[in-house]
PQR file with spaces between the fields and no chain letter, atoms N, CA, C, O and H, PARSE charges and radii, in Angstrom:
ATOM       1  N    UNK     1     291.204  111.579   63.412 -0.4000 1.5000
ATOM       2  CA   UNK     1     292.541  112.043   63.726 -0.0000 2.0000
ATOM       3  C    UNK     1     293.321  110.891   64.356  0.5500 1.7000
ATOM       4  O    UNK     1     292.793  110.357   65.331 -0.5500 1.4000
ATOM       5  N    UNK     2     294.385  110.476   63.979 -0.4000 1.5000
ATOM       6  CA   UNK     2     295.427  109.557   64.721 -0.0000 2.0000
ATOM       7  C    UNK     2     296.150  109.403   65.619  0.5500 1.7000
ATOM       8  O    UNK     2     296.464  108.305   66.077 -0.5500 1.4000
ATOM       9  H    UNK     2     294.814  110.909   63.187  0.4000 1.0000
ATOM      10  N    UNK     3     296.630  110.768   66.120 -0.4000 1.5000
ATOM      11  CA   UNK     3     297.081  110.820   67.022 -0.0000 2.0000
ATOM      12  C    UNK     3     297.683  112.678   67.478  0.5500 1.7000
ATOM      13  O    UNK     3     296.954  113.464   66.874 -0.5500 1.4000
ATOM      14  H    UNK     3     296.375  111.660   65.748  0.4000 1.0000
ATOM      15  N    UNK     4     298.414  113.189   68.061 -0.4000 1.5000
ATOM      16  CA   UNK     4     298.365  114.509   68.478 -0.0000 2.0000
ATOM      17  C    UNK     4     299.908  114.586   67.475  0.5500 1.7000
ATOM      18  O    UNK     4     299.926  115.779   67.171 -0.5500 1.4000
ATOM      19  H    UNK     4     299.007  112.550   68.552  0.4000 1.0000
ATOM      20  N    UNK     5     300.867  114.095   66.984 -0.4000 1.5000
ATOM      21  CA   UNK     5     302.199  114.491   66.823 -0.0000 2.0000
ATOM      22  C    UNK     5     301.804  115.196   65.506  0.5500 1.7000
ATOM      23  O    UNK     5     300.900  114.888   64.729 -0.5500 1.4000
ATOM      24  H    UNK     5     300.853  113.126   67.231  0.4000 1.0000
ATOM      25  N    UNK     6     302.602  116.111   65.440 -0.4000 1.5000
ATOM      26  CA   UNK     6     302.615  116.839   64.258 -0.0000 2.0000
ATOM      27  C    UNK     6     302.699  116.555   63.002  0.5500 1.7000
ATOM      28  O    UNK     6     302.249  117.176   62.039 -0.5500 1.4000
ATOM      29  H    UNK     6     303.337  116.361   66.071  0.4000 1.0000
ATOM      30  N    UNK     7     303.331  115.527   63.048 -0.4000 1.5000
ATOM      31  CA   UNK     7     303.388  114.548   61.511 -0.0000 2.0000
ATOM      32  C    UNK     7     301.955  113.900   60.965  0.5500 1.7000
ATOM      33  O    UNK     7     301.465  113.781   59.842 -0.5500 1.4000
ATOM      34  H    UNK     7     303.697  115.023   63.830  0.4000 1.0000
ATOM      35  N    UNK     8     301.609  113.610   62.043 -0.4000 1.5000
ATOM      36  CA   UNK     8     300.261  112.816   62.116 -0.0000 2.0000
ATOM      37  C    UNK     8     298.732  113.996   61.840  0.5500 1.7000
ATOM      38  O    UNK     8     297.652  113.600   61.401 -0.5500 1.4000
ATOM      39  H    UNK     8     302.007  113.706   62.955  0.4000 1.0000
ATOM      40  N    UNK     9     299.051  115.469   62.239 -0.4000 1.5000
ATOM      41  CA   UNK     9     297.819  116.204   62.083 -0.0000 2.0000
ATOM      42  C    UNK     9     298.337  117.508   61.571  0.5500 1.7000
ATOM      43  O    UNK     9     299.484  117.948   61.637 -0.5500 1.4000
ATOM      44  H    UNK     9     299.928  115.791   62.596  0.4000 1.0000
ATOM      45  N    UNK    10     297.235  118.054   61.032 -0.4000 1.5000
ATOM      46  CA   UNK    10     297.268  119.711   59.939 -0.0000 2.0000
ATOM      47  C    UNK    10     297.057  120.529   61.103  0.5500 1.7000
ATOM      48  O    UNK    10     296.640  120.293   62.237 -0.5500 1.4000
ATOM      49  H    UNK    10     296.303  117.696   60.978  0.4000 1.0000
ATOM      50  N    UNK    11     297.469  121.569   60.498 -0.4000 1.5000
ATOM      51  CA   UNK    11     297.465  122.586   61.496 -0.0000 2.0000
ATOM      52  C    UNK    11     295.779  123.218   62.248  0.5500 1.7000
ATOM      53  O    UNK    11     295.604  123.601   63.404 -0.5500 1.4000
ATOM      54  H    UNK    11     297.809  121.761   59.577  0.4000 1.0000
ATOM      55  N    UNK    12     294.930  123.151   61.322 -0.4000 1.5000
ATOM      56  CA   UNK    12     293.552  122.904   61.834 -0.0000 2.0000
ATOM      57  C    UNK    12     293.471  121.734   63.102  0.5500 1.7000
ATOM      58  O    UNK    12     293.003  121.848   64.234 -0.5500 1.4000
ATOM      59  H    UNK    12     295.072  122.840   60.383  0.4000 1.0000
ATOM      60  N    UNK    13     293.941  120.896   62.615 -0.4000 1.5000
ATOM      61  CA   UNK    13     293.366  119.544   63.866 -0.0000 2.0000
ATOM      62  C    UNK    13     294.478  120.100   64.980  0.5500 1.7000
ATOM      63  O    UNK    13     294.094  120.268   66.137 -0.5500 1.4000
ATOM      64  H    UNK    13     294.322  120.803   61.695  0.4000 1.0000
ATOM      65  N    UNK    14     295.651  120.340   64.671 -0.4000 1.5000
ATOM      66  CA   UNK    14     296.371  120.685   65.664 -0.0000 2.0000
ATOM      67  C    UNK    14     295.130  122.206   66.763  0.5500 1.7000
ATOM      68  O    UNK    14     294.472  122.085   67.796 -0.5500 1.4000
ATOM      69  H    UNK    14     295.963  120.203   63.731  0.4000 1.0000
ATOM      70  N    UNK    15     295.315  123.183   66.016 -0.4000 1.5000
ATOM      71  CA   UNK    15     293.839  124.262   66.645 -0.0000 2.0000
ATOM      72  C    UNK    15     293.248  123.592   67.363  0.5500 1.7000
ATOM      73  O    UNK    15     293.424  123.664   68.580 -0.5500 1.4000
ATOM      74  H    UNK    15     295.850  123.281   65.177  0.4000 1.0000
ATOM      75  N    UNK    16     292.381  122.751   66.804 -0.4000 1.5000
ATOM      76  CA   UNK    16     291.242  121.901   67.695 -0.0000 2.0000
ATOM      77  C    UNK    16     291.466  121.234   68.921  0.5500 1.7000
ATOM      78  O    UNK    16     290.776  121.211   69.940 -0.5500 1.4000
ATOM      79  H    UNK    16     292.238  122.692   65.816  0.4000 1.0000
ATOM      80  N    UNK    17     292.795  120.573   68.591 -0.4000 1.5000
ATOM      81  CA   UNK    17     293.306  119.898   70.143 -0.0000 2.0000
ATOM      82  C    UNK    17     293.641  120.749   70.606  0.5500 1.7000
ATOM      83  O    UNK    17     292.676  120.933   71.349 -0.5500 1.4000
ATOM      84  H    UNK    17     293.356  120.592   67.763  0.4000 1.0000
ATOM      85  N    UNK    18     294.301  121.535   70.816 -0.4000 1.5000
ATOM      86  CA   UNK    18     294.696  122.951   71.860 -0.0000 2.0000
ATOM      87  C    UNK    18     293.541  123.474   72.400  0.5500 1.7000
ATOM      88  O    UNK    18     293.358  123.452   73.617 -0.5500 1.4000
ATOM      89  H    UNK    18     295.084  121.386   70.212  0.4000 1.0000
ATOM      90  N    UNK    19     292.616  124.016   71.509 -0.4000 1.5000
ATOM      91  CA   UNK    19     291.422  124.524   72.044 -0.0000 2.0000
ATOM      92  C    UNK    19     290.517  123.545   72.798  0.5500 1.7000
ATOM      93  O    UNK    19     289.802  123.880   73.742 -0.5500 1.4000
ATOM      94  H    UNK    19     292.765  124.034   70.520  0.4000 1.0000
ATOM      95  N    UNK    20     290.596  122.492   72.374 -0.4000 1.5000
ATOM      96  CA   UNK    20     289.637  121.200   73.116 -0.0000 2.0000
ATOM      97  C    UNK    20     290.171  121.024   74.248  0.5500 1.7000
ATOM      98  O    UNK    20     289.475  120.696   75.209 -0.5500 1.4000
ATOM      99  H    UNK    20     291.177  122.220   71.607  0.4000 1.0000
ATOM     100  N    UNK    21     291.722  121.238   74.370 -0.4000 1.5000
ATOM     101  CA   UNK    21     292.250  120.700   75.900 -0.0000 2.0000
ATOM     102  C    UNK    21     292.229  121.732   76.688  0.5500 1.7000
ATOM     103  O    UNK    21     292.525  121.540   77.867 -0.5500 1.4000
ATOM     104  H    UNK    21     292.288  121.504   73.590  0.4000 1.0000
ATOM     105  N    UNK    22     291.914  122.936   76.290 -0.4000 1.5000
ATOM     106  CA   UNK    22     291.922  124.272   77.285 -0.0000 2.0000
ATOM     107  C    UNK    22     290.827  124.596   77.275  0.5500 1.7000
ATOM     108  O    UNK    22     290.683  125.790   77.535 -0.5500 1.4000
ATOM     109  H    UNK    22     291.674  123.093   75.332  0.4000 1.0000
ATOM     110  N    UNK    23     289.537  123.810   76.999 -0.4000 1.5000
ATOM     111  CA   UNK    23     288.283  123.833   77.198 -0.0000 2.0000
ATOM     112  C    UNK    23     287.774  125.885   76.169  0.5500 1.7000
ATOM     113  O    UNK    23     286.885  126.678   76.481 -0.5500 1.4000
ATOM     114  H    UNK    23     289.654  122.840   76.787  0.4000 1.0000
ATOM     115  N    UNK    24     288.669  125.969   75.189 -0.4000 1.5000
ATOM     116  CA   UNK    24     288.343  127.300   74.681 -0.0000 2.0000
ATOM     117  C    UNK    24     286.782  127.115   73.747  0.5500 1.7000
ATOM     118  O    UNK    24     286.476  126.325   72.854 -0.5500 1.4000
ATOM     119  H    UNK    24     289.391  125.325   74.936  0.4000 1.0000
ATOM     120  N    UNK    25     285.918  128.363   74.504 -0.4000 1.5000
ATOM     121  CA   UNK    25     284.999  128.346   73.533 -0.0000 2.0000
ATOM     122  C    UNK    25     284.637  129.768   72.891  0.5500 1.7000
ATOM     123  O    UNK    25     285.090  130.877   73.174 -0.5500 1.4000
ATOM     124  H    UNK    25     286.166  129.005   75.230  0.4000 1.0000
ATOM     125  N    UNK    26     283.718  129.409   71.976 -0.4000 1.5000
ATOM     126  CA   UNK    26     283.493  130.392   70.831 -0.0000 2.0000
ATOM     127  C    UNK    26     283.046  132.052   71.482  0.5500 1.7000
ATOM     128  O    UNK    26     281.871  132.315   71.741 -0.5500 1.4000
ATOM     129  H    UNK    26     283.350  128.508   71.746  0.4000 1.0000
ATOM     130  N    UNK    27     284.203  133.093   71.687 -0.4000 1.5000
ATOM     131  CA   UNK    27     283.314  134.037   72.311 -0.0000 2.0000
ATOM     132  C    UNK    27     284.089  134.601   73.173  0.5500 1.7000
ATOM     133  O    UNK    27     284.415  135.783   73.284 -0.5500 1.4000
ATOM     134  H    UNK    27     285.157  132.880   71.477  0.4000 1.0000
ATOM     135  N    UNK    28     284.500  133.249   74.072 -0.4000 1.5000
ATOM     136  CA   UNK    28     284.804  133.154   75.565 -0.0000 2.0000
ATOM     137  C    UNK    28     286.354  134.516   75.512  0.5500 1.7000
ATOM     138  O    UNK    28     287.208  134.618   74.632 -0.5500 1.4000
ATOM     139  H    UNK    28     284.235  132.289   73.982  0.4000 1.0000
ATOM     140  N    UNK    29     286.251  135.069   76.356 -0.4000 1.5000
ATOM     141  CA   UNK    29     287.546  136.198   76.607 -0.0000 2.0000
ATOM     142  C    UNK    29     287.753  136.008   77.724  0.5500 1.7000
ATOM     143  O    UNK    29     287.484  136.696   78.708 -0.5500 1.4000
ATOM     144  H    UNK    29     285.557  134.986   77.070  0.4000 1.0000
ATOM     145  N    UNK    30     288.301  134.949   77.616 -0.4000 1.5000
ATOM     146  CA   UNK    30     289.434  134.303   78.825 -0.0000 2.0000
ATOM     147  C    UNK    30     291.315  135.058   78.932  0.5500 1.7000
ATOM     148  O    UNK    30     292.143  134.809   78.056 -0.5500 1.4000
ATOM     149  H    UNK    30     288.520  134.390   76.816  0.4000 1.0000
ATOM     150  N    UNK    31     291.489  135.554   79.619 -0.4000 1.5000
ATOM     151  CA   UNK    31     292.612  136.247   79.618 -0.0000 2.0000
ATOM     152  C    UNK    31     293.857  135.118   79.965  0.5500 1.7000
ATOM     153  O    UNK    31     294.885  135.125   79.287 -0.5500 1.4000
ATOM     154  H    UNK    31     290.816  135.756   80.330  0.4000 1.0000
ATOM     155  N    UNK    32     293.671  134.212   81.018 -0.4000 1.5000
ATOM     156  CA   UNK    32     294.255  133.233   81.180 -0.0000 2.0000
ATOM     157  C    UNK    32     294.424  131.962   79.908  0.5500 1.7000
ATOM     158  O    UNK    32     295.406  131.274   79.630 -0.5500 1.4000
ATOM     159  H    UNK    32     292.836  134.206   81.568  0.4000 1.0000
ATOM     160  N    UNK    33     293.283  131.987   79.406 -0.4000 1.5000
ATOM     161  CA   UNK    33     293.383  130.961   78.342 -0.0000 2.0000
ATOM     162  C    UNK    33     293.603  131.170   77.037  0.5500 1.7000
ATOM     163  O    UNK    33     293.411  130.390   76.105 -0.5500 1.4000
ATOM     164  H    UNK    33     292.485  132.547   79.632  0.4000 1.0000
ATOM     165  N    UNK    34     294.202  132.753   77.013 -0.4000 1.5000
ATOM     166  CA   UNK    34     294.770  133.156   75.812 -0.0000 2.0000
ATOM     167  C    UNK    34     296.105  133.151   75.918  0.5500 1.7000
ATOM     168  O    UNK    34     296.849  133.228   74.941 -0.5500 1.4000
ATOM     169  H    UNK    34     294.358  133.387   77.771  0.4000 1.0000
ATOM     170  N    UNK    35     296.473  133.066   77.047 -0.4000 1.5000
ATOM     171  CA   UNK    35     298.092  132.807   77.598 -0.0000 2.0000
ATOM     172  C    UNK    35     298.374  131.248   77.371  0.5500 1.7000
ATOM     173  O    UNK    35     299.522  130.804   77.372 -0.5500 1.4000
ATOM     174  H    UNK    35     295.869  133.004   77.841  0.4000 1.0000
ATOM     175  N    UNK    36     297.610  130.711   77.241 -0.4000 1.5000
ATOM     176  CA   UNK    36     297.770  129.396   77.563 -0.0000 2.0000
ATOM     177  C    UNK    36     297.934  128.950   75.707  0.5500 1.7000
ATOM     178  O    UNK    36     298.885  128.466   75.093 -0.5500 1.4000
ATOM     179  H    UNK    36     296.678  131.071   77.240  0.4000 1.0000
ATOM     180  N    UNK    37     296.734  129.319   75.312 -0.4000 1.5000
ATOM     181  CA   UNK    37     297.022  129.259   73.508 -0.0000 2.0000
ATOM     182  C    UNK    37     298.434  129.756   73.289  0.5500 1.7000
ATOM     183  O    UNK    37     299.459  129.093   73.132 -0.5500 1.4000
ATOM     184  H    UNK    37     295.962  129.713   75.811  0.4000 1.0000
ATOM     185  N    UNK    38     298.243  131.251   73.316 -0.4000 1.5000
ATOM     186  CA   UNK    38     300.171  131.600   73.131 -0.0000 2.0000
ATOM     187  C    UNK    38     300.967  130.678   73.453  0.5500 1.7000
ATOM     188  O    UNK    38     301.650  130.488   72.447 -0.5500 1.4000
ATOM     189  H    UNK    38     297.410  131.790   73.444  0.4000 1.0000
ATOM     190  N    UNK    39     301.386  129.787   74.489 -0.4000 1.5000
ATOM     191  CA   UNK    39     302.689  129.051   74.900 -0.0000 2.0000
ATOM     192  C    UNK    39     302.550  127.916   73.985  0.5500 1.7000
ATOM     193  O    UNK    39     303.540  127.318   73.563 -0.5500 1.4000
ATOM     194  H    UNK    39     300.831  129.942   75.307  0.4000 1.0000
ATOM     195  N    UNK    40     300.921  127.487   73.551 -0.4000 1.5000
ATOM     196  CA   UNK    40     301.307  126.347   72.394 -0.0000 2.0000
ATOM     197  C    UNK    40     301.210  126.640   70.794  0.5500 1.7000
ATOM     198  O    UNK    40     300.778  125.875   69.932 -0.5500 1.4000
ATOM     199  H    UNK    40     300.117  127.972   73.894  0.4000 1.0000
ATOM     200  N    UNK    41     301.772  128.064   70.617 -0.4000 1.5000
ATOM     201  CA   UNK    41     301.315  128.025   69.187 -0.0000 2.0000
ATOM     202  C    UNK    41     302.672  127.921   68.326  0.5500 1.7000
ATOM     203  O    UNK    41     302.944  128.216   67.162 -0.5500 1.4000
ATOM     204  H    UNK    41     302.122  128.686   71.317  0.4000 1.0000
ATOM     205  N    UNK    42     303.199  127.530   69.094 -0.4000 1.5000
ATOM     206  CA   UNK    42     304.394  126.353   68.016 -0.0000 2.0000
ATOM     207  C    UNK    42     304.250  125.183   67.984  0.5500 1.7000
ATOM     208  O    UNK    42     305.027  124.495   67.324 -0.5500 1.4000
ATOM     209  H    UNK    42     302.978  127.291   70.039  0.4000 1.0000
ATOM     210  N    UNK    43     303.452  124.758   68.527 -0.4000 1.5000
ATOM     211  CA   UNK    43     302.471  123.361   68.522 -0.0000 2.0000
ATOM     212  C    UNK    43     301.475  123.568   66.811  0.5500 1.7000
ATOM     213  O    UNK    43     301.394  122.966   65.740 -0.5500 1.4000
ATOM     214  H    UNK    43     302.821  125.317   69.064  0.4000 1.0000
ATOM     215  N    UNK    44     300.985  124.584   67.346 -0.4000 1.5000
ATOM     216  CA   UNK    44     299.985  124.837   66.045 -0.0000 2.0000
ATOM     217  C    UNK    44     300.330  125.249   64.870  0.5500 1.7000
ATOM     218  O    UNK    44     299.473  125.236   63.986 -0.5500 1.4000
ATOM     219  H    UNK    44     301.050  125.073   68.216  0.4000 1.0000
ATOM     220  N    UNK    45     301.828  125.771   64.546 -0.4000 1.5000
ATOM     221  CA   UNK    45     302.702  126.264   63.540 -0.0000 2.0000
ATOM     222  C    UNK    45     303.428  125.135   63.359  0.5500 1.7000
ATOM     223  O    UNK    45     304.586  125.344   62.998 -0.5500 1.4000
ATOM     224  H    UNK    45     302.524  125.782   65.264  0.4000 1.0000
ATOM     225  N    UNK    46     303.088  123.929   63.507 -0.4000 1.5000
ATOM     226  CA   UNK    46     304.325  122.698   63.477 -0.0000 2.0000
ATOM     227  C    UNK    46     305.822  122.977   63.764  0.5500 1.7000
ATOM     228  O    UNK    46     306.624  122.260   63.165 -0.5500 1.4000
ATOM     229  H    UNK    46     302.147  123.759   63.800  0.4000 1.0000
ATOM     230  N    UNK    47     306.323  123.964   64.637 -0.4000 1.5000
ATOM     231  CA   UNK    47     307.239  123.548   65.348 -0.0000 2.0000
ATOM     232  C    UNK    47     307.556  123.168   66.363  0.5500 1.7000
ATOM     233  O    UNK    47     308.642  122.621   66.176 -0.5500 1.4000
ATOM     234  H    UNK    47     305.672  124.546   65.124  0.4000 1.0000
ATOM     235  N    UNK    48     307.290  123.099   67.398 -0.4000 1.5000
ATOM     236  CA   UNK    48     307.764  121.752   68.592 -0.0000 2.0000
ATOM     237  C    UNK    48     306.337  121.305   68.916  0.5500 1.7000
ATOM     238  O    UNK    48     305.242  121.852   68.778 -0.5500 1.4000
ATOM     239  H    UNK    48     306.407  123.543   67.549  0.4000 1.0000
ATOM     240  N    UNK    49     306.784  119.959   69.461 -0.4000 1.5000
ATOM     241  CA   UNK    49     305.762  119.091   69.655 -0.0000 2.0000
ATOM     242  C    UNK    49     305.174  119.489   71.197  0.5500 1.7000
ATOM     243  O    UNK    49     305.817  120.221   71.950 -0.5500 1.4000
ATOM     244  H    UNK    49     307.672  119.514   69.573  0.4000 1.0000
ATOM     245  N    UNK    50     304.008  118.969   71.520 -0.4000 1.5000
ATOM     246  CA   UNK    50     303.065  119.589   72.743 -0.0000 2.0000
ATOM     247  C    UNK    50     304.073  119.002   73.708  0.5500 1.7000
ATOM     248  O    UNK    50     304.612  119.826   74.448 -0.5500 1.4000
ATOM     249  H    UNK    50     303.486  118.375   70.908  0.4000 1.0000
ATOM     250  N    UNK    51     304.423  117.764   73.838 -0.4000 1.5000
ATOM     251  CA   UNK    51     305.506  117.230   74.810 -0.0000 2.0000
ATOM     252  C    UNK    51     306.849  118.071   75.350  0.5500 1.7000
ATOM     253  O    UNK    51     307.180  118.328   76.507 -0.5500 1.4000
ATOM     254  H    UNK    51     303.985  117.095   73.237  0.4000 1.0000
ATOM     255  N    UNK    52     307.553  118.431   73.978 -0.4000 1.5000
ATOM     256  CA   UNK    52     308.295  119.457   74.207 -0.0000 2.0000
ATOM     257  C    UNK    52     308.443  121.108   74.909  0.5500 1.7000
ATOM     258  O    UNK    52     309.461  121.665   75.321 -0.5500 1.4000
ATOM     259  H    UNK    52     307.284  118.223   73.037  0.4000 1.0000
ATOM     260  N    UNK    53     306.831  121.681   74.852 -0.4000 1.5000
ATOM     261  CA   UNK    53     306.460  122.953   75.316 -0.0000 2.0000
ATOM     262  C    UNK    53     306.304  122.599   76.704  0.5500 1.7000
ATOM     263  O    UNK    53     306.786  123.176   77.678 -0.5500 1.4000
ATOM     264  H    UNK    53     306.004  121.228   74.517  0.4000 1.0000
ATOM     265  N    UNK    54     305.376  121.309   76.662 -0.4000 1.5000
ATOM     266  CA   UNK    54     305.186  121.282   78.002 -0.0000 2.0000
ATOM     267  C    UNK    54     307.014  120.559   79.116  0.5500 1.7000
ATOM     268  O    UNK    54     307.347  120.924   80.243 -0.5500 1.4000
ATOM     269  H    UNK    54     304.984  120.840   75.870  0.4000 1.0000
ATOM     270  N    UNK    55     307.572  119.785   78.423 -0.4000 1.5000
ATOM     271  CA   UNK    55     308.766  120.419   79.151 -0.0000 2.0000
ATOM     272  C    UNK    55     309.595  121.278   79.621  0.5500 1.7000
ATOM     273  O    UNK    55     309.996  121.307   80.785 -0.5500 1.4000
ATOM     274  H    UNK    55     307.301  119.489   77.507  0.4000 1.0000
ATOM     275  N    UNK    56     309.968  122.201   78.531 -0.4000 1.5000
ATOM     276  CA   UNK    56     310.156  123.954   78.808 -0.0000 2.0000
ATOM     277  C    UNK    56     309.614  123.922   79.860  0.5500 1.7000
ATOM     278  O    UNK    56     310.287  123.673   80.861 -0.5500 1.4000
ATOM     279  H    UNK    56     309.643  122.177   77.586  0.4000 1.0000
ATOM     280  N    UNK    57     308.319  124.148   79.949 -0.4000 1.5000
ATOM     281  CA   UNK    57     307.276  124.837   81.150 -0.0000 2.0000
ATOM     282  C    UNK    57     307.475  124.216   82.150  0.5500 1.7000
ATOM     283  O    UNK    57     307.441  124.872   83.191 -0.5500 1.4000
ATOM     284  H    UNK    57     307.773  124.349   79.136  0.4000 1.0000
ATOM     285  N    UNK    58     307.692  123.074   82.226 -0.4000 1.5000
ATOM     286  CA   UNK    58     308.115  122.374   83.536 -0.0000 2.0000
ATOM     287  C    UNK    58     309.743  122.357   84.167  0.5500 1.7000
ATOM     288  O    UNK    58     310.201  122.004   85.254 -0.5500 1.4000
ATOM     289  H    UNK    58     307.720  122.542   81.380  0.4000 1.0000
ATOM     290  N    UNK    59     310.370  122.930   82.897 -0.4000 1.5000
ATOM     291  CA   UNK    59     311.882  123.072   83.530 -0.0000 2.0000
ATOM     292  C    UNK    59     312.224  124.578   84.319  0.5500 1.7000
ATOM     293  O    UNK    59     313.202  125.005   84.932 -0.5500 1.4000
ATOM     294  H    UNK    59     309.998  123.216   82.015  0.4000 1.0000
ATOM     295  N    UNK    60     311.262  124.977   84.061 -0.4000 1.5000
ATOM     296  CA   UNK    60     310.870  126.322   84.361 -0.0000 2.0000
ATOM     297  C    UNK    60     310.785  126.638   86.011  0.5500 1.7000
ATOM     298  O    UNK    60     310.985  127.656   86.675 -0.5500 1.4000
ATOM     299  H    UNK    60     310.467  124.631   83.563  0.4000 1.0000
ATOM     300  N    UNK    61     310.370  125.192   86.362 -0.4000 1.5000
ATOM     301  CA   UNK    61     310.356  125.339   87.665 -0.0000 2.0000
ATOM     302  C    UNK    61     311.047  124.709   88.937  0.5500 1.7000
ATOM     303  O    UNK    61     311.030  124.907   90.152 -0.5500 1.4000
ATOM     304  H    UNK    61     310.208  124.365   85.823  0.4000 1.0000
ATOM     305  N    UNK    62     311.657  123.858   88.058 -0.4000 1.5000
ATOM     306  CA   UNK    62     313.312  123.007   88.510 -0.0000 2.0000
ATOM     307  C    UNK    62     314.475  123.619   89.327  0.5500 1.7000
ATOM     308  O    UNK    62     315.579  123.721   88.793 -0.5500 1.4000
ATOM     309  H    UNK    62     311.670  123.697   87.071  0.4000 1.0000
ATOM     310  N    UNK    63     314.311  123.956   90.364 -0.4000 1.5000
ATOM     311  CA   UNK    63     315.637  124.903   91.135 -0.0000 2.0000
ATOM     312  C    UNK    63     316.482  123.985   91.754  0.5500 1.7000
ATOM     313  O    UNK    63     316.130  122.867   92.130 -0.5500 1.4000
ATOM     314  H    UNK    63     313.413  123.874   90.798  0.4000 1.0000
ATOM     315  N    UNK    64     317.931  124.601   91.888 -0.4000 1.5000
ATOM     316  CA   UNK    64     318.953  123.248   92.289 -0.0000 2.0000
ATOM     317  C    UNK    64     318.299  123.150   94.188  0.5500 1.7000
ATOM     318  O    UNK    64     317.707  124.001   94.852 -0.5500 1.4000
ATOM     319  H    UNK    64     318.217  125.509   91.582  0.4000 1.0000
ATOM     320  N    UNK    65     318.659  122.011   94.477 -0.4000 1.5000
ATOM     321  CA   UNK    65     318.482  121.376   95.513 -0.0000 2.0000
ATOM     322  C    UNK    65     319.416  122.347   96.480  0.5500 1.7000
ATOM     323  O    UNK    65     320.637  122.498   96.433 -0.5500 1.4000
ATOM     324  H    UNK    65     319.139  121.320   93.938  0.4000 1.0000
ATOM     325  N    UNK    66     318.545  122.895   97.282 -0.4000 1.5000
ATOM     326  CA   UNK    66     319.829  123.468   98.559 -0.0000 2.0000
ATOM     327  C    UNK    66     319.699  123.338  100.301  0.5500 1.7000
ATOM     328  O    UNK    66     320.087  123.952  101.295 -0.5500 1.4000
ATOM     329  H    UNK    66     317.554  122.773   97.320  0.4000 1.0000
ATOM     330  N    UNK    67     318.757  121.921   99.907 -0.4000 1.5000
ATOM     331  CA   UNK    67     318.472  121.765  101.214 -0.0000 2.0000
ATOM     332  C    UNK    67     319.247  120.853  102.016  0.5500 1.7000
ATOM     333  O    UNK    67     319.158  119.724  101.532 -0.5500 1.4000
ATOM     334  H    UNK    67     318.442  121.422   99.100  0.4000 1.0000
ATOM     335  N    UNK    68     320.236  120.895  103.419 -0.4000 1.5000
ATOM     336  CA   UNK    68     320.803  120.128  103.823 -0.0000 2.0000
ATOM     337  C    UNK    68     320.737  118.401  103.428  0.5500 1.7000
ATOM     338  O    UNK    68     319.870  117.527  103.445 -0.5500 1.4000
ATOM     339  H    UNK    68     320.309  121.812  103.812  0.4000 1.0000
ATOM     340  N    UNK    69     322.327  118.508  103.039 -0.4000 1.5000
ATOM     341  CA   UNK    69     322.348  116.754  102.568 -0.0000 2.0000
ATOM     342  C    UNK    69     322.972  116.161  103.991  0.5500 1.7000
ATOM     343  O    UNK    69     323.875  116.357  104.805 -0.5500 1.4000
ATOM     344  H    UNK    69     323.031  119.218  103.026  0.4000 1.0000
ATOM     345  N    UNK    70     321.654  115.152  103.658 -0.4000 1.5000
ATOM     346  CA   UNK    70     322.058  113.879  104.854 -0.0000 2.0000
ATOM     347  C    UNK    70     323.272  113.145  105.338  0.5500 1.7000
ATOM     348  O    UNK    70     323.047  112.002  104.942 -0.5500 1.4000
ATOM     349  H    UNK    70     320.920  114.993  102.997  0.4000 1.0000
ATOM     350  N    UNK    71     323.944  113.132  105.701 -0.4000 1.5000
ATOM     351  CA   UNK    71     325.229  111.929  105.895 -0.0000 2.0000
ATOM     352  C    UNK    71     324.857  111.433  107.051  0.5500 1.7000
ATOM     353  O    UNK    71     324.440  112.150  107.960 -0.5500 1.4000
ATOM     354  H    UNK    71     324.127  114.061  106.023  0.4000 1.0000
ATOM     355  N    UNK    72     324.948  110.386  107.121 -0.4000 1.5000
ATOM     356  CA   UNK    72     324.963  109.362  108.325 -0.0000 2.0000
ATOM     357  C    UNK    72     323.720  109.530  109.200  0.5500 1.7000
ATOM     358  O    UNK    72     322.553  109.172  109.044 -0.5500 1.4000
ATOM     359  H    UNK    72     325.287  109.803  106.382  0.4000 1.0000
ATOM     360  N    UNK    73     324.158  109.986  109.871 -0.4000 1.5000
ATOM     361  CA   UNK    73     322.655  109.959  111.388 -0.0000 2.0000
ATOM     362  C    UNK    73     322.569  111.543  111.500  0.5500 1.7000
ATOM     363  O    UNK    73     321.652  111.877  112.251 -0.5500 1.4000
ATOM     364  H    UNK    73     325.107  110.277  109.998  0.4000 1.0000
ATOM     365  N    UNK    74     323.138  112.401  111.062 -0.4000 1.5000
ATOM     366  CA   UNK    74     322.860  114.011  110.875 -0.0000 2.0000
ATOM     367  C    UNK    74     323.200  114.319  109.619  0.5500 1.7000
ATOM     368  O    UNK    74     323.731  113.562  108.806 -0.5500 1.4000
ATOM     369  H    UNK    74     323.882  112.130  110.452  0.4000 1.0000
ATOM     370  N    UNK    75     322.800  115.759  109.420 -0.4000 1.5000
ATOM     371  CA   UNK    75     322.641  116.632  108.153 -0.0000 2.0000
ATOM     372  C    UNK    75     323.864  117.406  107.933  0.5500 1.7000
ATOM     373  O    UNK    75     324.363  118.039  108.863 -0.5500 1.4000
ATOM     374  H    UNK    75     322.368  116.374  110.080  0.4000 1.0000
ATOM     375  N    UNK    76     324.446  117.393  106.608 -0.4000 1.5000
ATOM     376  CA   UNK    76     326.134  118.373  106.944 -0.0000 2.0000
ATOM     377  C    UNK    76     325.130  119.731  106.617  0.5500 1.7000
ATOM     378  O    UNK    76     323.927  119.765  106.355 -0.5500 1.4000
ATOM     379  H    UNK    76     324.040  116.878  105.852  0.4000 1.0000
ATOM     380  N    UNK    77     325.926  120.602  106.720 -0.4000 1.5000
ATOM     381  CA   UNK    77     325.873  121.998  106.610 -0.0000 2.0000
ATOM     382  C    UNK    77     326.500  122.719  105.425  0.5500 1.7000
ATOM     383  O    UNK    77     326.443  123.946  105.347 -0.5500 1.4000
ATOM     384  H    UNK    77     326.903  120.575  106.933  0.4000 1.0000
């Protein structure tokens, strides 16, 4: 395999890396790690790339800043 981008692997090899990186094995009824398959199986359907999901998921947790801003030698309000 060459590399993880979708251009580069079939939807089988794509399976395999998902399951290889979430440590999924044959059997296993992991409730958590079936959640975890779900969020990448547009990874595995060749539509967005693993980079991309995993941004979503991380913007997910991005809240605006509302903690007192600094000016000078004190904090405004």
């Amino acid at each position: 395999m060459s590399g993880y981008l979708i251009k580069d692997t079939t939807r089988e090899e794509r399976e395999k890396i998902v399951a290889d990186a979430l440590g999924v094995t044959e059997g296993l009824c992991d409730t958590n790690t079936f959640r975890l398959e779900e969020m990448y199986q547009d990874y595995i359907d060749g539509k967005k790339e693993i980079a991309e999901i995993n941004a979503e998921f991380r913007a997910s947790y991005v809240q605006e800043d509302n903690r007192p801003q600094k000016e000078g030698c004190s904090y405004a309000r």
